[in-house]
N, C-alpha and C positions, 0 to 999 in steps of 0.2 A: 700778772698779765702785762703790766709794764715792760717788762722784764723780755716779754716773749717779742714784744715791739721793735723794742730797742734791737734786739736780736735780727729780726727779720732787715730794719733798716742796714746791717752791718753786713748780713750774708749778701744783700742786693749791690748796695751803695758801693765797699770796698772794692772787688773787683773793680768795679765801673771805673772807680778814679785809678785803681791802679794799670787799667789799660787805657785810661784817656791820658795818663800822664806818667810815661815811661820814664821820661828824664829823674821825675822824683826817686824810682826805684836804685837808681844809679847810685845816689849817695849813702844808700844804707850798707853801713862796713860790713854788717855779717852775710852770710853765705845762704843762697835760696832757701838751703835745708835746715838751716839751723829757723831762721825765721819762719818757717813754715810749724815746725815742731812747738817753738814759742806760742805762734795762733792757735797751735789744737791745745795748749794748756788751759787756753784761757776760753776755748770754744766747747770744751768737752762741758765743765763744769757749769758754765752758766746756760746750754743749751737742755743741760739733764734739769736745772733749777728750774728752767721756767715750764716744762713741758711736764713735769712732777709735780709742781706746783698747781697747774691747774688740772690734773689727774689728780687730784686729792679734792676736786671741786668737785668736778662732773665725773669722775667716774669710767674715760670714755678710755679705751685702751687704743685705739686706733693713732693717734698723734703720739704715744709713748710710744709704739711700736715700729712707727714711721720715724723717727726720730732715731731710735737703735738705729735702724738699717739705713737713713742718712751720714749718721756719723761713722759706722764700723766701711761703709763705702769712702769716706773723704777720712779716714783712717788708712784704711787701705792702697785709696790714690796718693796718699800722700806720703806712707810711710813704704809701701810691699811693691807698689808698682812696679818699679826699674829693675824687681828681679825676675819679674813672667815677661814685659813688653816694653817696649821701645818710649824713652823717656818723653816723647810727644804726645802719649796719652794720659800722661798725669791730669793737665787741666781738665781733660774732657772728664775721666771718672769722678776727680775733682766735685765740679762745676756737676756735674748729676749727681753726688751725694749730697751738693749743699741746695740743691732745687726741691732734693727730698725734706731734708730739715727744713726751708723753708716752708712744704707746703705741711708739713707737721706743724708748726707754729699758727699757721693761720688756721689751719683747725683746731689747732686749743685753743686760740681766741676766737672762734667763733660758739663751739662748747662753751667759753667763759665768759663769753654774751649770751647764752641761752640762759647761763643758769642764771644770769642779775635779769633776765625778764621772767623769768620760769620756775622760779624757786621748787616747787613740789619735784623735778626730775632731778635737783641735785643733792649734793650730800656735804654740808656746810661741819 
């Protein structure tokens, strides 16, 4: 559940600083794409950890599934895009797969406060 926190804070918080503060992006030597490819390494697997995770709590399929279809979108935006449309729409598909993962995480944490008040609907 932690796990799912820390997650929501990074899909919100990063963007924010990396468009409040352009000049930083300037110094990083690799190339948009390569960096971009690096963050889904590391975004694929701990977004499937936490949202698995508490699918093995509750039981609840709906944030596992929103979760798929956040990340196969910011999969999509980030790796397929520039071959159907114009490279200006990467952010935007982007930026709506990661609002989907986000809002898959706050429903597994909110499933994963039901079930620490509610024990009889989960499955421990």
């Amino acid at each position: 559940m932690a796990l799912s926190g820390i997650c929501i804070l990074h899909c919100i918080l990063l963007p924010v600083f990396l468009i409040g503060f352009p000049a930083i992006t300037g110094f990083i030597p690799i190339s948009e794409d390569l960096t971009h490819s690096i963050l889904l390494l590391f975004l694929i697997p701990t977004a499937l950890f936490a949202v698995y995770s508490g699918y093995k709590m509750h039981q609840q399929k709906k944030p596992l599934i929103l979760m798929m279809i956040g990340l196969i979108i910011v999969l999509i935006g980030t790796l397929f895009i520039h071959e159907f449309v114009d490279h200006h729409w990467e952010p935007i598909v982007v930026t709506i797969g990661s609002l989907i993962i986000v809002r898959a995480h706050f429903l597994n944490r909110h499933h994963c406060k039901r079930c620490e008040h509610d024990e009889h609907d989960c499955i421990w």
